[in-house]
C-alpha positions as CSV (number, residue, x, y, z in Angstrom):
1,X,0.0,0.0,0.0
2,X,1.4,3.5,-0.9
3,X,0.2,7.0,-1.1
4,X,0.0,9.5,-3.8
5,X,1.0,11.9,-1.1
6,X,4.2,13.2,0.6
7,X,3.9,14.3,4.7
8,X,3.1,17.5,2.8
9,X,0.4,16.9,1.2
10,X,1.9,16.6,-2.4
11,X,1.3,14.4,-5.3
12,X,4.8,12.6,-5.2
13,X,6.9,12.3,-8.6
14,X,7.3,8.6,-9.1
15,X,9.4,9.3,-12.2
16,X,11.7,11.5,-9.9
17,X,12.0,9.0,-7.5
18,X,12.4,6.1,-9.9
19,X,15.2,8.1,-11.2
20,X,16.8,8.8,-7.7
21,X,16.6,4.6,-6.6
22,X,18.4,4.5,-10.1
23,X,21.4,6.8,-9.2
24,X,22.0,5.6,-5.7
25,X,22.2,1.9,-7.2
26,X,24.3,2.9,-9.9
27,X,26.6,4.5,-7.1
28,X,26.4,1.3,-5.2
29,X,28.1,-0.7,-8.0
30,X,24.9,-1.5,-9.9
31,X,25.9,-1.8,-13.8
32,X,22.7,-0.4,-15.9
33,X,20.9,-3.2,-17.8
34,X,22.4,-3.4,-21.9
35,X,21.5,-6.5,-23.7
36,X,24.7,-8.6,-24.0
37,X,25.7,-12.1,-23.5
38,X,27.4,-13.4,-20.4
39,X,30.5,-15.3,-20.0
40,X,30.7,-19.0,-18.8
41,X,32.2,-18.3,-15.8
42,X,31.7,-15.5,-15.0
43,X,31.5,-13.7,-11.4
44,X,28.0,-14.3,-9.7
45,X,25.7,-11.3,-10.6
46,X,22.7,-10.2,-9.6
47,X,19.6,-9.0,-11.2
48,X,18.4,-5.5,-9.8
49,X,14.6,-4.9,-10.4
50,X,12.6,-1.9,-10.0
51,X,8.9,-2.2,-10.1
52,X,8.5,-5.5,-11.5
53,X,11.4,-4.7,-14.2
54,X,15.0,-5.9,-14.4
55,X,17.5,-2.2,-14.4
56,X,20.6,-3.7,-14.1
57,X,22.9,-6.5,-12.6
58,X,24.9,-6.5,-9.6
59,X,27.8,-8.4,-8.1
60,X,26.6,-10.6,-5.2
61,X,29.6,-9.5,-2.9
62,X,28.2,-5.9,-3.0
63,X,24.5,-6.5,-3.3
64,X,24.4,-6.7,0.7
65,X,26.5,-3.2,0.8
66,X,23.6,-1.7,-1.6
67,X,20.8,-3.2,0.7
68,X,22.0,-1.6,3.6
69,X,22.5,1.6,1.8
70,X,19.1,2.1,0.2
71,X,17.3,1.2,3.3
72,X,19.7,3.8,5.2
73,X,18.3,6.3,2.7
74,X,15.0,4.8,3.5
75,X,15.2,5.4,7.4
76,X,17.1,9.1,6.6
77,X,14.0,10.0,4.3
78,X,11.2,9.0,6.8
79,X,13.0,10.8,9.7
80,X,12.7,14.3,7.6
């Protein structure tokens, strides 16, 4: 269940905050989705979906990292 609403009273910009979740993944070592083949072998990666969509892939070493990071953003965004 979400709202349409910020604490404000607002309509919130789900594009804008799309766009936001995309930029601090990105800075968490997410590499943005391109269609390409994968190697045999290669390091364990991640699939990153937004919204029911795949947006990117992750290594599994730092996918705990990004976790931690989006829901301290989380915590830091509720508090305001």
């Amino acid at each position: 269940i979400t709202s349409y609403f910020d604490a404000q009273g607002n309509i919130k910009d789900f594009s804008k905050i799309r766009m936001s979740i995309l930029s601090a993944l990105i800075c968490c070592g997410m590499t943005p989705r391109l269609p390409r083949f994968e190697k045999a072998g290669a390091r364990r990666l991640l699939n990153v979906l937004l919204d029911g969509c795949v947006i990117g892939i992750i290594d599994a070493d730092k996918a705990t990292e990004a976790v931690a990071y989006l829901r301290n953003l989380k915590m830091l965004a509720n508090s305001m």
